[in-house]
Structures are given as structure tokens and as C-alpha cells.
C-alpha positions in Angstrom: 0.0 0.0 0.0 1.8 2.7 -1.1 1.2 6.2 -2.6 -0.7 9.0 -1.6 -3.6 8.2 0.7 -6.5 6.9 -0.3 -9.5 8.9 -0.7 -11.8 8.2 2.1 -14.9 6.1 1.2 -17.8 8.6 0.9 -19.5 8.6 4.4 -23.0 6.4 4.1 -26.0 8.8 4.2 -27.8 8.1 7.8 -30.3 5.4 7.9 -33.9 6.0 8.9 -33.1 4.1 12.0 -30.3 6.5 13.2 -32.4 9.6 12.1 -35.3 8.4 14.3 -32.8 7.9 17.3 -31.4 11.3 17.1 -34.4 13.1 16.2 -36.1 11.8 19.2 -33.2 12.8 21.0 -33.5 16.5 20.3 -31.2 17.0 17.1 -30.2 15.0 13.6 -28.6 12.7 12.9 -26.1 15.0 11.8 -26.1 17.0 14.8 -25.3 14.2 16.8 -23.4 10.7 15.9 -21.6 12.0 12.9 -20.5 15.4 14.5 -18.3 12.9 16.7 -16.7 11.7 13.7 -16.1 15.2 11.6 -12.5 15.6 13.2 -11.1 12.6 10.7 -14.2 12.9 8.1 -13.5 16.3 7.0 -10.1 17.4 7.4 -8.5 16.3 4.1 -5.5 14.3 3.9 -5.1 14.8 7.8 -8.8 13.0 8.1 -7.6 10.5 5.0 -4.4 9.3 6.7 -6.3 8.6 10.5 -9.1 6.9 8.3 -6.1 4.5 6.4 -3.7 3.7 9.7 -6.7 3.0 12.1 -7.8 0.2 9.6 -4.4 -0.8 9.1 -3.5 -1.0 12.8 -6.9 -2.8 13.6 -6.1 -5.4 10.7 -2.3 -5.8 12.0 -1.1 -4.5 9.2 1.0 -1.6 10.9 3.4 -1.8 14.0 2.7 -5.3 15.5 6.2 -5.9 16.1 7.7 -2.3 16.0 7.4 1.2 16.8 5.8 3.1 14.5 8.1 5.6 12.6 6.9 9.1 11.3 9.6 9.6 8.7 8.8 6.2 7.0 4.6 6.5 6.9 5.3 10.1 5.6 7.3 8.6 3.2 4.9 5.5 2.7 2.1 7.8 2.0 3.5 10.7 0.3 2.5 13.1 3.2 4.3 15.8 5.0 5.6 15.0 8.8 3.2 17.5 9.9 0.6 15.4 8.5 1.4 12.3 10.4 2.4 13.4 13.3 -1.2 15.4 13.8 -2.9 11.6 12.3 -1.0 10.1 14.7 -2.0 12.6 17.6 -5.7 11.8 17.2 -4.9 8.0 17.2 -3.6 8.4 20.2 -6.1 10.5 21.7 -8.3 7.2 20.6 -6.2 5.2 22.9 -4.8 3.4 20.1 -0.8 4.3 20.2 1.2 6.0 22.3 4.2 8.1 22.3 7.2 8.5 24.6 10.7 9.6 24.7 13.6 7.1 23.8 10.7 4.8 23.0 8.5 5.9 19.9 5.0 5.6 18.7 4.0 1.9 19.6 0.3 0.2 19.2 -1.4 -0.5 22.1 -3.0 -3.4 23.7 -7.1 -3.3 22.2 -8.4 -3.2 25.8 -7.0 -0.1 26.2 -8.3 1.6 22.9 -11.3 3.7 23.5 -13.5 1.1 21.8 -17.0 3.3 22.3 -15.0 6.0 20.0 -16.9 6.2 16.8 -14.0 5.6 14.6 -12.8 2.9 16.3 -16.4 1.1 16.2 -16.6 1.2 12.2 -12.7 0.0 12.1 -13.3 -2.8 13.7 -16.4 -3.9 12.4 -15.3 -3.1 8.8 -12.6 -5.7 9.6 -11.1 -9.0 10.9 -12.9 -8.3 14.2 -16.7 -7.5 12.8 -19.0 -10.5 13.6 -16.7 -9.8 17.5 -17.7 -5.6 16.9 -21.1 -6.8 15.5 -21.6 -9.0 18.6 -20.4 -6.8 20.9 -22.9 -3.8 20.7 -25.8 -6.2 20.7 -24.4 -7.4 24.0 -23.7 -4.0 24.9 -27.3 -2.4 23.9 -28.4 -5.7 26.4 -27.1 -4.1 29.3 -28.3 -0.5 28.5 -31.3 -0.8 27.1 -33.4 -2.4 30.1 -31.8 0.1 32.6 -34.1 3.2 30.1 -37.2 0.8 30.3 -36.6 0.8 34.0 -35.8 4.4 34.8 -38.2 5.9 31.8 -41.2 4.1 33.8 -43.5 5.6 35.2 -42.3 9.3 33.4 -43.2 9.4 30.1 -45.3 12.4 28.5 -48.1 11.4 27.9 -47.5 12.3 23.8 -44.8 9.5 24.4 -47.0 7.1 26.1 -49.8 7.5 23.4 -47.1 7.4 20.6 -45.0 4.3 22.1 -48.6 2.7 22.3 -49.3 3.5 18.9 -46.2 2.2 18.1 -46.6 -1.1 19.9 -50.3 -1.8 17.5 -48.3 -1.0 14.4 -45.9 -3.9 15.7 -48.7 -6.1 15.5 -49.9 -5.3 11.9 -46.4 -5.2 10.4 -46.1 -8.6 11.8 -49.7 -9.9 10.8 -49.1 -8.7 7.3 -45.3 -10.2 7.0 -43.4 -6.3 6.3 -39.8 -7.4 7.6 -38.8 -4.0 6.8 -41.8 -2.0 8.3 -41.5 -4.1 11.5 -38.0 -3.3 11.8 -38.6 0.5 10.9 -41.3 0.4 13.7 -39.1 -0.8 16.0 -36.8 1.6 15.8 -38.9 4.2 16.5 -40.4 2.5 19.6 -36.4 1.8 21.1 -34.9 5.1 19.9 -38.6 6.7 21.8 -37.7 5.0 24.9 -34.3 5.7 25.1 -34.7 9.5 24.4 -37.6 9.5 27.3 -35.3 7.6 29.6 -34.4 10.6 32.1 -30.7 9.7 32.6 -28.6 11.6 29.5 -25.3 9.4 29.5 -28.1 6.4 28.9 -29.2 8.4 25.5 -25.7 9.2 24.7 -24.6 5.8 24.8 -27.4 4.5 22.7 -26.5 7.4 20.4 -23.5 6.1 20.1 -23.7 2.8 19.6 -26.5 2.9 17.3 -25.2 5.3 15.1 -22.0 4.1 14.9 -23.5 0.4 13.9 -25.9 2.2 11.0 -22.5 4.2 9.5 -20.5 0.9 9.9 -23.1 -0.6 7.8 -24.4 -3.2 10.2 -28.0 -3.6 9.8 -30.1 -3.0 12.6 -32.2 -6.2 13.7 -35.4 -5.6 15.0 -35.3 -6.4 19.0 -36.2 -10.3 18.2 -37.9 -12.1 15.8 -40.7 -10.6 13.9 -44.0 -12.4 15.0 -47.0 -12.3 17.4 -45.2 -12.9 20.3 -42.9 -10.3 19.8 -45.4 -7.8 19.1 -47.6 -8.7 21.9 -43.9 -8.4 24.0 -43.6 -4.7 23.2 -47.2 -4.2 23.6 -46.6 -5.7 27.4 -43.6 -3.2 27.7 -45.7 0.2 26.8 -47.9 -1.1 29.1 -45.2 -1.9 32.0 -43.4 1.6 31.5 -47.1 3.3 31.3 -48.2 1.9 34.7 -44.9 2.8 36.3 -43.6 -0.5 37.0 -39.4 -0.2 36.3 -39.0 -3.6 37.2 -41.3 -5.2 35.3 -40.3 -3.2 32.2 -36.7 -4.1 32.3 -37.8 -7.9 32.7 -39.4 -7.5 29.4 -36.4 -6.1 27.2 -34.4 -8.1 28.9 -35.9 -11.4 27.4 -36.9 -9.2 24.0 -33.2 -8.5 23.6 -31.9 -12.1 24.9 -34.3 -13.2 22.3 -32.4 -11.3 19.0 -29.0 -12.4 20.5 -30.6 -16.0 20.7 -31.9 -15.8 17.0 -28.2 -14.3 15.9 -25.6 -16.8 17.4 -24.8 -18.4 14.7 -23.9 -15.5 12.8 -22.0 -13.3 15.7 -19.9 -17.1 16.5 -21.3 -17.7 19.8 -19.8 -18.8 21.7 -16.8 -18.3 19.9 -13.1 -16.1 20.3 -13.1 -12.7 21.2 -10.8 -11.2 18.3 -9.4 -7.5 18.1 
């Protein structure tokens, strides 16, 4: 891989998914997951060369087994040393490498990346580690996403109630008439709800996060389970929980929605399986 830098791929338009998640948490799409991303999106070369060593250091195709050298990735890429030594600044601010005297720029160990960083999600899953990246935030969105059932209980608006509700009847009819894609769509909209009514912020910022981050990376969004009956009727029993008040109750239920999708996708995240970058 040598040359210039490689032009960036074009970054995906948000999905309706995404939209509906930040929307509902007062802003766009825009405004929220991919402003966390603009400082290597749209910087030029600077934004092109973080883009091209954070896949190669994910893929272990740079500095496994030495030090990384400015002179020679300048060189490698046709770039000025103030180039890479800003590139390399915001990989380190990512947790990726770091720098010190007598010692140089070395990779770190993955644990200690910041693995919730935006750029660092779609690295990952666009590489050797995506069904680990893939399985990862549905585990992750497991442990979140009960804790906002159980804290937005009992507090809704009552616009939110009615629409979450409304939502919950659509469920039904998407899965009486077979839509795969309206169901999902549906669903959406009822999580990214819940989530943006759930009263504690670092609980919507996380979702943020990790929902926008697995739309850009282009990892599809399941619906929470498998489309059907019992599904629906499960949602309809969660409105119903987080209506009456009852916290408990409400996380019980996306608890066992979400075991249910992480049941129905083993096979294809490799569980149980090895834990890979």
C-alpha cells in the first residue's frame, strides 16, 4: 500500500433508524453521531491518513512488532511530517498508540483503545474483528437498554405514552401482514422513543452512540427479536409496564426481547466463539 492516501470512502447517508434515534433525542442525525466523527471525516489528507492507519493498525497490518516511525509512513504515504504526526495525535487520543521519549509511537494493547469511539467502532467492524464488533454492541445495547425501560417508567409524557402505544399496534400489523422492513422501521422508532424519554442523558448518549456508529458501519439493525406475534404482543406488554410505572417489570421484558435477538443471531456473531481484536 503505497502512494498517496487513499480517498476516504464517501460517508453512508444516515439510515432512517439513526435519524429516528437522534431526532427523538432532540437533534439530527447530523447533529449528533456524525459530528463525533467530523475531526477525521473532513479534514483532508489529515482525516484521510487517520481513516487509512486506524484500519491498518486494527487489521495488524502496521506496528505489531515495532514502533511506529513518522519519517517512514510520511514517506509511505507521500505526506508531509506534519501530516502524520497530527494523524497520529488523534490515534492516540483514541487510545490506540502511544508516544514516549527514547521509546516511539508503539500500538497499544485493544483493551485499552477507546473502543466506544466512533472511529474505532466502524474500524473494527469493517474488519477482521466485525461479527466480535457486531456482537459486541448487541451485548452491549443488552445491558443498556433495560436500565431506560426501567428508569423511563412511570415518566413518560403522555404524547410518548400515546405514541410508544401506537407504536406497539403498528408492531402487531407489520407482523400480521409479513413487512420485515416495516417491522423493523417500527421498531426503531419505539427503542430510539424510549431511550430518548429515559431521564438519565449518558443512557441516550450511549445509545447514540452505539446505534449510530453500527448504521455508518453498515451493520444492519435487527429488530429487538424475531418478527411475530409474540414479539409484538412483547412490546405491547412493555408500553404497558413503562405506562403503569412498574421499572422492574419493564426491564424484565427487554431483557428477554433482547436475549431473544441475540438468541436468534448466534450463529452468525460465532457464539460462543473467540473474542478477536
Amino acid at each position: 500500500m503505497t502512494g498517496t492516501a487513499a480517498p476516504v470512502d464517501t460517508l453512508p447517508a444516515p439510515s432512517p433508524v439513526a435519524n429516528t434515534l437522534a431526532a427523538a433525542a432532540g437533534g439530527t442525525m447530523t447533529d449528533s453521531y456524525l459530528s463525533l466523527r467530523a475531526g477525521t471525516q473532513a479534514r483532508g489528507l489529515h482525516g484521510q491518513l487517520v481513516q487509512q492507519l486506524g484500519r491498518m493498525i486494527v487489521a495488524g497490518e502496521l506496528g505489531a512488532d515495532r514502533p511506529l516511525v513518522p519519517e517512514e509512513i510520511g514517506r509511505r504515504f507521500e505526506v508531509s511530517r506534519t501530516v502524520v504526526r497530527e494523524s497520529l495525535r488523534v490515534l492516540e487520543a483514541k487510545g490506540m498508540v502511544t508516544a514516549r521519549p527514547n521509546v516511539g509511537t508503539r500500538i497499544r494493547p485493544v483493551p485499552e483503545w477507546n473502543l466506544l469511539d466512533p472511529d474505532v467502532i466502524e474500524w473494527r467492524a469493517a474488519g477482521v474483528a466485525g461479527l466480535d464488533q457486531c456482537r459486541e454492541l448487541a451485548e452491549l445495547r443488552c445491558a443498556f437498554e433495560p436500565l431506560a425501560a426501567q428508569l423511563a417508567s412511570g415518566r413518560l409524557s403522555e404524547p410518548a405514552a400515546a405514541r410508544l402505544s401506537e407504536l406497539a399496534v403498528l408492531l402487531k400489523q407489520a407482523a400480521a401482514n409479513g413487512d420485515q422492513p416495516g417491522y423493523a422501521k417500527i421498531d426503531g422508532e419505539f427503542h430510539a422513543l424510549l431511550v430518548a424519554e429515559c431521564p438519565n442523558r449518558m443512557v441516550e448518549h450511549l445509545a447514540r452512540v452505539v446505534t449510530g456508529a453500527a448504521e455508518s458501519a453498515g451493520l444492519r439493525r435487527r429488530s429487538c427479536g424475531p418478527m411475530g406475534d409474540a414479539g409484538a404482543a412483547a412490546h405491547q406488554r412493555l408500553a404497558e409496564e413503562i405506562a403503569a410505572g412498574d421499572g422492574v417489570a419493564a426491564a424484565s421484558v427487554m431483557r428477554a426481547m433482547l436475549a431473544a435477538q441475540l438468541e436468534e443471531q448466534s450463529a452468525a456473531y460465532g457464539l460462543p466463539g473467540q473474542r478477536g481484536q
